[in-house]
C-alpha positions as CSV (number, residue, x, y, z in Angstrom):
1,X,-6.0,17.4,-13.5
2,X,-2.9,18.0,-16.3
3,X,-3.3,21.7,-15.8
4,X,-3.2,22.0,-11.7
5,X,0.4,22.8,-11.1
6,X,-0.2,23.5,-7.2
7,X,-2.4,21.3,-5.3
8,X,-3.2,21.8,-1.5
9,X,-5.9,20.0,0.6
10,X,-6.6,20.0,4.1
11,X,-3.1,21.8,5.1
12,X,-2.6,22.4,8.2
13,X,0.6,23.7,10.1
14,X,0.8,23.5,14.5
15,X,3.8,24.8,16.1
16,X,5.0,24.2,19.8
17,X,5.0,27.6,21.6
18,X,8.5,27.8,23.3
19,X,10.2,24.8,21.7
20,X,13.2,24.8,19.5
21,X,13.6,22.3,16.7
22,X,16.7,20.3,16.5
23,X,19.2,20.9,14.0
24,X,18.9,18.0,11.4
25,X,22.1,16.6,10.4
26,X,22.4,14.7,7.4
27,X,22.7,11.2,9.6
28,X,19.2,12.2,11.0
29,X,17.6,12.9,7.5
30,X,18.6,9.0,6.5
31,X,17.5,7.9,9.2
32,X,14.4,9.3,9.3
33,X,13.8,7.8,5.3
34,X,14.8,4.3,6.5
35,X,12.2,4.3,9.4
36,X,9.6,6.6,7.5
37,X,7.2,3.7,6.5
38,X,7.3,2.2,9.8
39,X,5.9,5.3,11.2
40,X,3.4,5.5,8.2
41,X,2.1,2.4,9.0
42,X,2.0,3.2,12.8
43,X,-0.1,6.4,12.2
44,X,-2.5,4.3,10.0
45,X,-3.1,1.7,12.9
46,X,-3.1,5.5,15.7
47,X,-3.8,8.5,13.8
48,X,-3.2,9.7,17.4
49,X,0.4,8.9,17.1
50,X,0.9,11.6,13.9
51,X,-0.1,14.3,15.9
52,X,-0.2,14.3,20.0
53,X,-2.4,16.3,22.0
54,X,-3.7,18.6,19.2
55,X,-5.3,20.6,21.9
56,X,-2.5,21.4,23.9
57,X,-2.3,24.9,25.8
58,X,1.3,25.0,24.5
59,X,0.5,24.6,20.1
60,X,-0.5,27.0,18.4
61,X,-1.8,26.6,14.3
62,X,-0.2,28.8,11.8
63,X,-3.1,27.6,9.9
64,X,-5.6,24.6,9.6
65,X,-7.9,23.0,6.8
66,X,-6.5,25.0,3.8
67,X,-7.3,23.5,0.2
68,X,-7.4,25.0,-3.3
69,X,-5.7,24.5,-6.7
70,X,-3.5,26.7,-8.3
71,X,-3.4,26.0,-12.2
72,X,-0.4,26.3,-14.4
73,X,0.6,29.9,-15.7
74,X,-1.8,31.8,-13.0
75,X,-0.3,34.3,-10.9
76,X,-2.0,34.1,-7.9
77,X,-1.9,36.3,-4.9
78,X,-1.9,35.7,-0.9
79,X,-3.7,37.9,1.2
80,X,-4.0,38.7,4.9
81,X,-3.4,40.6,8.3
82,X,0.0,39.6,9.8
83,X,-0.1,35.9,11.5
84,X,-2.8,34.7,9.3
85,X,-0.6,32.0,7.9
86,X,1.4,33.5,4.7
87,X,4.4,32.3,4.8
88,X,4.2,29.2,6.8
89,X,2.6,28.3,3.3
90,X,5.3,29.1,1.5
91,X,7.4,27.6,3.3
92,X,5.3,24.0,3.3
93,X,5.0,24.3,-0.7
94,X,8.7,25.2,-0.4
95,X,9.6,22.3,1.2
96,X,11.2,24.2,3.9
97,X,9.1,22.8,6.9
98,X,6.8,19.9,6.7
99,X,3.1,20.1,7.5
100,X,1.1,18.9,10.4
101,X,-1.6,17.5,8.4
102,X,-2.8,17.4,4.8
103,X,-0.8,17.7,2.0
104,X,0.4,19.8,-1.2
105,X,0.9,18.4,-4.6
106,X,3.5,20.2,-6.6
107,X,4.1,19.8,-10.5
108,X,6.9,21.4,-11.1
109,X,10.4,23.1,-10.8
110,X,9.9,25.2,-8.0
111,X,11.9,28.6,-7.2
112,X,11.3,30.4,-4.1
113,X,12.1,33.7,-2.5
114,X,11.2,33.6,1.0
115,X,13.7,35.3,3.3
116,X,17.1,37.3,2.4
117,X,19.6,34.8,1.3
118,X,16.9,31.6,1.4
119,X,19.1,28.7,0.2
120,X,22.5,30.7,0.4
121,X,25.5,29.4,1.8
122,X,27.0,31.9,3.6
123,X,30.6,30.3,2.7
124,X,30.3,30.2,-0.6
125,X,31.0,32.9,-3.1
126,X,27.9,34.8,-5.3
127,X,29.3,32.4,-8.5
128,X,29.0,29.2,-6.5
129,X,25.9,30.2,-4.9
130,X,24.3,30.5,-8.0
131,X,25.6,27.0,-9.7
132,X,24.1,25.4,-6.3
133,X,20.7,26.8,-6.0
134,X,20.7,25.7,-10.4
135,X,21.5,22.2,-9.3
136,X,19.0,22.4,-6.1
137,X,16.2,23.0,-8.9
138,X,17.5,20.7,-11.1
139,X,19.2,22.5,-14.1
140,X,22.0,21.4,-15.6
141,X,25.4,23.4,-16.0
142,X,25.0,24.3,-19.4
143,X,21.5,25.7,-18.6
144,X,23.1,28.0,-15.8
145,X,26.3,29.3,-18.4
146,X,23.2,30.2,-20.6
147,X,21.5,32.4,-18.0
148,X,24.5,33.2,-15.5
149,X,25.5,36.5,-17.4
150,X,21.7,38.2,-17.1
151,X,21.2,36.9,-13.5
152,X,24.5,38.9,-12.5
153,X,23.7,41.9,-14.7
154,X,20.1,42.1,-13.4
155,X,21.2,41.7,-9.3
156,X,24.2,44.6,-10.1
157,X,27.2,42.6,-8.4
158,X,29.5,42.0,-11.1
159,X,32.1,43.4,-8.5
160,X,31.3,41.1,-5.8
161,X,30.3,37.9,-7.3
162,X,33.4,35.9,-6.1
163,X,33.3,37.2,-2.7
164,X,31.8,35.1,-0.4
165,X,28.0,36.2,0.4
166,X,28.0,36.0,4.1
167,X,30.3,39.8,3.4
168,X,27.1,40.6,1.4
169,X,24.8,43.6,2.9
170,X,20.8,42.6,2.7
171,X,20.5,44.7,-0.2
172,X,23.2,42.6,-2.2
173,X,21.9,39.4,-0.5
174,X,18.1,40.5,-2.1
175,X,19.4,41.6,-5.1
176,X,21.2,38.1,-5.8
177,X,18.5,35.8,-4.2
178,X,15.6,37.6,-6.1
179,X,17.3,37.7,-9.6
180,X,18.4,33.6,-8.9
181,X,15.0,32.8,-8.0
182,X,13.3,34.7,-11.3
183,X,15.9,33.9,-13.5
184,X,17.0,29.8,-13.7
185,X,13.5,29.2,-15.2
186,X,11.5,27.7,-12.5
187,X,7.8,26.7,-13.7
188,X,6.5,27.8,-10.4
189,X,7.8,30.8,-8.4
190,X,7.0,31.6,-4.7
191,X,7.9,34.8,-3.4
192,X,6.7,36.4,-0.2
193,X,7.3,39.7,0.4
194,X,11.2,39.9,0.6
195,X,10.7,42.7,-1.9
196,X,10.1,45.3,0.9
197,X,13.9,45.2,1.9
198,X,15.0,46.7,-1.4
199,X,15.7,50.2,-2.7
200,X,12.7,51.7,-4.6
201,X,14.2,51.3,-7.8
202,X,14.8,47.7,-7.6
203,X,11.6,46.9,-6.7
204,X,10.0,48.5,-9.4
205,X,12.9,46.6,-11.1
206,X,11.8,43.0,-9.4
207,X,8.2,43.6,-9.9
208,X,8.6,44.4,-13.3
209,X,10.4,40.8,-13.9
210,X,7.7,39.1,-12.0
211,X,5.5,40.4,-14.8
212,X,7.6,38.9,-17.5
213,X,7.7,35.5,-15.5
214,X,3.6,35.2,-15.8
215,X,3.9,36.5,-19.1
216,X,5.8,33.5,-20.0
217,X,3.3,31.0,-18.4
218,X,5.3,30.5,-15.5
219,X,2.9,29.9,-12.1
220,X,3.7,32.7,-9.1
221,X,2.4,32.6,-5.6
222,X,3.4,36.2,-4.4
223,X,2.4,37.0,-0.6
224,X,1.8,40.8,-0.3
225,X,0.6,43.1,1.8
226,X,1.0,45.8,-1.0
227,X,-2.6,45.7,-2.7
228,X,-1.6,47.6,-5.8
229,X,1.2,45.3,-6.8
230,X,-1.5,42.5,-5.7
231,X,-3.9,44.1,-8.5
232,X,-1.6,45.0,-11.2
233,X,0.0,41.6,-11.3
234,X,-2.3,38.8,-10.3
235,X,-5.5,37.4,-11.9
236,X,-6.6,35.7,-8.8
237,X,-6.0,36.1,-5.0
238,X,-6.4,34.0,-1.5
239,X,-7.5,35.5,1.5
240,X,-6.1,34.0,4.6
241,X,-7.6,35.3,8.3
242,X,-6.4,33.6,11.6
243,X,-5.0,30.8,9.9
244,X,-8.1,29.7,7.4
245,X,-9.1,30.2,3.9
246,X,-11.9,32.5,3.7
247,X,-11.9,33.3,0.4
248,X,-10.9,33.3,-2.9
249,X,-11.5,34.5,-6.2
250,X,-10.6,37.6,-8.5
251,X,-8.1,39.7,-7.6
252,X,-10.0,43.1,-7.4
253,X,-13.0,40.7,-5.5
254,X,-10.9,39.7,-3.0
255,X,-9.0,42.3,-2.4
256,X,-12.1,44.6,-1.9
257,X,-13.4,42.2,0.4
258,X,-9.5,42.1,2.2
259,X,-9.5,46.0,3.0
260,X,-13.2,46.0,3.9
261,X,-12.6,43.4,6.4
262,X,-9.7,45.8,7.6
263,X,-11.9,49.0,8.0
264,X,-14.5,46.9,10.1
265,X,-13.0,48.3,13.2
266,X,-14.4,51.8,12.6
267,X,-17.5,51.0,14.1
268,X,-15.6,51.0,17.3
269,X,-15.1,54.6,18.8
270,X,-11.8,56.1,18.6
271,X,-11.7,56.3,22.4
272,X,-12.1,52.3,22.7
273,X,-10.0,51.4,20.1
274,X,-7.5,49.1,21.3
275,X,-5.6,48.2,17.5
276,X,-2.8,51.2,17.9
277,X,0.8,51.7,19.2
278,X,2.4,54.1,20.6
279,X,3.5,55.4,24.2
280,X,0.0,56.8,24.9
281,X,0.8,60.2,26.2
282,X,-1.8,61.9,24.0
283,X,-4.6,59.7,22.5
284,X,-7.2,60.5,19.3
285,X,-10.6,60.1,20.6
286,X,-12.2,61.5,17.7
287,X,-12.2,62.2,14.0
288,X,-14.9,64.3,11.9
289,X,-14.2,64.7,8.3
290,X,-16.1,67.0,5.7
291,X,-16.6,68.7,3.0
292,X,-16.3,72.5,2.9
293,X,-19.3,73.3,1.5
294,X,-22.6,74.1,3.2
295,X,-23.7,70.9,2.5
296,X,-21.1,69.2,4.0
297,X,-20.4,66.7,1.4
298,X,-17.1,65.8,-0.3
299,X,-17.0,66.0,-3.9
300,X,-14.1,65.8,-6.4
301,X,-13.0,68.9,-6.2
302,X,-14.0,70.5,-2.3
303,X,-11.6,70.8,-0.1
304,X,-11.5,68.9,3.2
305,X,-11.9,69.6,6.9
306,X,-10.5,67.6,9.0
307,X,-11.3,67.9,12.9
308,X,-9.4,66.2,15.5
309,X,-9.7,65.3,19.1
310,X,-7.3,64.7,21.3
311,X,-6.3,63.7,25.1
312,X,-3.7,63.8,27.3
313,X,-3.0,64.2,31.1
314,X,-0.6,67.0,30.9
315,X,-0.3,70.1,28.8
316,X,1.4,68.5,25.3
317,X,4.6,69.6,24.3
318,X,5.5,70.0,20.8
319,X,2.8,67.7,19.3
320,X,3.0,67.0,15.2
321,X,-0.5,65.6,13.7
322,X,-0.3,63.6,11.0
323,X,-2.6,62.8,8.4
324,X,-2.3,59.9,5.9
325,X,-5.2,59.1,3.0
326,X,-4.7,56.4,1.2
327,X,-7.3,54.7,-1.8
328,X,-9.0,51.4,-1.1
329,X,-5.7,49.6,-2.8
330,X,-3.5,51.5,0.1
331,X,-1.9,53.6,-2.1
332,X,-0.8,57.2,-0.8
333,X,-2.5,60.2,-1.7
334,X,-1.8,62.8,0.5
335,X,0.4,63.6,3.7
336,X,-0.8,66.3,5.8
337,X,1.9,67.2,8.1
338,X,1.3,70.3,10.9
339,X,4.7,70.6,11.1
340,X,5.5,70.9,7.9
341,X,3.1,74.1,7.8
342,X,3.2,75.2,11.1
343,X,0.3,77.0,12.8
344,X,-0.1,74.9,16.1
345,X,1.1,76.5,19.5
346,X,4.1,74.8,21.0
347,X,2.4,73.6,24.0
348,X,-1.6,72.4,23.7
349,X,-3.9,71.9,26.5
350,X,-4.3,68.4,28.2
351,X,-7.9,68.3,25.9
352,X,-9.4,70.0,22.9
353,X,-9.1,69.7,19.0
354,X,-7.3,70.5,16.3
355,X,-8.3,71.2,12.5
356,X,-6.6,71.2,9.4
357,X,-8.0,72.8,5.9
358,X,-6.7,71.8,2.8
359,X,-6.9,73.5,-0.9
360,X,-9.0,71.3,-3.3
361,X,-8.5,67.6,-3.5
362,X,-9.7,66.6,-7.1
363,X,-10.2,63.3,-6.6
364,X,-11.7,60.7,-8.8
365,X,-15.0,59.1,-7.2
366,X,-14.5,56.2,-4.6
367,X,-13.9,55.5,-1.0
368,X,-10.6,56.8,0.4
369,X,-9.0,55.4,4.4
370,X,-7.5,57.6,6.7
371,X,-4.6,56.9,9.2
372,X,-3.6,58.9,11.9
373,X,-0.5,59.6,13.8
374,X,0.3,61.6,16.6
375,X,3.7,62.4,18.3
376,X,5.0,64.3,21.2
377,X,8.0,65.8,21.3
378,X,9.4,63.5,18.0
379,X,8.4,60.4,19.9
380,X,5.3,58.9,18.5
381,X,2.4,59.0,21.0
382,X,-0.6,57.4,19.2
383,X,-1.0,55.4,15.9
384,X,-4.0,54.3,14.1
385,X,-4.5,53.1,11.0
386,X,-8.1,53.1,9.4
387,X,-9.5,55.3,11.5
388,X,-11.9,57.1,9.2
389,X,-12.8,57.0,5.9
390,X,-14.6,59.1,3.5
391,X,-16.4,59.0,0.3
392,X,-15.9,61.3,-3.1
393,X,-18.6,62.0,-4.6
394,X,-19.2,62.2,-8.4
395,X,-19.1,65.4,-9.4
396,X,-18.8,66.9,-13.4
397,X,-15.5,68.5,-12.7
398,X,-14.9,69.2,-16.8
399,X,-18.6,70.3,-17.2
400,X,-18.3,68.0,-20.2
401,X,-20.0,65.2,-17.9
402,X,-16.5,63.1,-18.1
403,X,-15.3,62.1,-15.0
404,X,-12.3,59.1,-15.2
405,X,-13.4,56.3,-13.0
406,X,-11.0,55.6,-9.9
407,X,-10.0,52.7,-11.4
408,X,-8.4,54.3,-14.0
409,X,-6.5,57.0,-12.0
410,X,-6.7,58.9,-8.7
411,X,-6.1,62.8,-9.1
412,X,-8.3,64.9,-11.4
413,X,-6.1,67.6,-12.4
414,X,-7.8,70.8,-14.0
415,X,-6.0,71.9,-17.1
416,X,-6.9,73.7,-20.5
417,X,-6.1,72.9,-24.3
418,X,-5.3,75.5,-26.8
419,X,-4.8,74.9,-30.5
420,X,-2.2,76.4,-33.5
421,X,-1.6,76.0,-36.8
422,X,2.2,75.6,-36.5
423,X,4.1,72.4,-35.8
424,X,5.7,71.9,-32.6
């Protein structure tokens, strides 16, 4: 159709484990055009010859069997735990690597921010670097004069743009590659989530500018494992697991779906848990959250108990507990932090439990996750992430019966109104 601007069916991507590609020279690139439809025509007579032993111990698939459409002026968001296929994606619709089977349709000038410095020539200065990448997408020189004054204003190296970029820190690298990549007008812009590297400043700065782009009715495809930005910036999103598609949809849809896929594992007992990290001198076995109340039940504006048990073979030396909650798009709440209030002895007994009490929450109503850390003398002992969650409760905070929904804001905060009849 007229409107698709990204088309992908049956993808599929298989690495050799422990094999290094060859570095492809440009004799080997025309040589590999002048015999490409010999080798098309061989695979049509042996599809066997395309790919040999799919099911080889020593392959691995970054992902298999992916289709879907991706029309023009959506911004779309990808989904998924780490290894489920991401940015191998990217990549293929990049033009980076080439698929193992499939294929993807592309209409359009693409732009993509992959890695740090993508497309970058070390040797060449920020100026040159950004006349190449034009001409790699297309643009002529005159289009590039138009834009080359914002792009360097926007990544902040007027200083530094005819030194050569392999002197460039990451930050400098990011800050160049990102405002390329949004600026020389692509119609469709990849970006996975290089974004983390940067300052907290210009990431607000990036994402804001990746709003713009889909304002205009430019197409993105933005990996993320930051569900906020996921929400606030895409209509749609693609959920990737192990390396297939298992859904798609709305945004909010499918990254509900995402995070409740995540928090599966509570069913599993602390104790058994086997998704965590660190050195295992002191292990969580348990976690009891609650209300204050006699009831028990947490409501918008109880405070919370939080119980804790813990074991270790040896008396525990100077252990901080640490308490993350974070709403069902993973954005922070609250830190609880022992150390940072004190009130635990310096050395604990091999087993037992700890408890922390906090003031009132005044949360909104809605499901909030819970991730735990533990550490041992500043080295970090245990980690886990979703290991509880809880539920607020509606509760008429106001007395007026208006509670904000937690999809308009988190934190309930008690305040009071007066009124006067003189002007501020």
């Amino acid at each position: 159709m007229s409107d698709v601007a990204i088309r992908v069916e049956g993808l599929g991507k298989r690495y050799r484990i422990g094999e290094r590609q060859r570095y492809k020279a440009l004799r080997d690139t025309l040589t590999d055009a002048l015999y490409a439809p010999f080798r098309c025509f061989s695979g049509l007579l042996n599809p066997q010859s395309a790919i040999r032993n799919p099911q080889s111990n020593n392959t691995i698939w970054a992902f298999r069997d992916l289709s879907f459409d991706v029309r023009q002026g959506e911004v779309v968001g990808i989904i998924g735990r780490n290894g489920a296929g991401k940015s191998t994606l990217l990549k293929i619709l990049s033009r980076i690597t080439e698929p193992t089977e499939g294929y993807a349709e592309i209409h359009g000038r693409v732009g993509s921010l992959l890695e740090v410095g993508t497309g970058f020539h070390p040797e060449l200065t920020g100026r040159e670097n950004i006349y190449l990448n034009g001409a790699i997408l297309g643009m002529k020189k005159a289009e590039i004069d138009r834009r080359f004054d914002e792009i360097v204003a926007f990544a902040e190296i007027e200083k530094f743009i005819d030194t050569m970029v392999k002197y460039y820190s990451s930050g400098m690298y990011l800050r160049l590659a990102f405002s390329v990549a949004a600026h020389l007008e692509p119609e469709i812009l990849l970006v996975d989530e290089v974004l983390a590297v940067g300052d907290a400043a210009f990431q607000k700065k990036c994402l804001g500018k990746m709003g713009d782009v889909a304002k205009e009715g430019r197409t993105v495809l933005f990996v993320s494992h930051n569900m906020a930005t996921i929400l606030s910036l895409c209509e749609r999103a693609i959920m990737l697991d192990s390396g297939m598609l298992v859904r798609q949809g709305s945004a909010r849809e499918v990254v509900q779906h995402y995070l409740q896929s995540v928090i599966s594992t509570e069913v599993v007992p602390l104790d058994r848990r086997q998704d965590r990290s660190g050195d295992g001198s002191v292990r969580v076995v348990s976690l009891q959250l609650e209300g204050t109340d006699p009831d028990k039940v947490i409501r918008c504006s109880s405070s919370l108990k939080i119980t804790i048990g813990y074991r270790s073979e040896e008396p525990v030396l100077r252990a901080q507990f640490l308490v993350e909650i974070y709403d069902y798009t993973n954005v922070g709440i609250f830190l609880l932090d022992s150390d940072a209030v004190g009130g635990l002895p310096t050395i604990l007994p091999p087993e037992g439990s700890v408890t922390c009490l906090t003031e009132q929450i005044n949360l909104t109503p809605g499901r909030c996750h819970v991730l735990l850390r533990v550490l041992k003398g500043g080295a970090l002992a245990d980690y886990i992430e979703y290991a509880g969650s809880f539920d607020v409760e509606e509760e008429d905070v106001y007395g007026s019966g208006k509670v904000p929904p937690r999809s308009w804001v988190i934190c309930i905060l008690p305040h009071t109104w007066s009124f006067s009849t003189k002007v501020a």
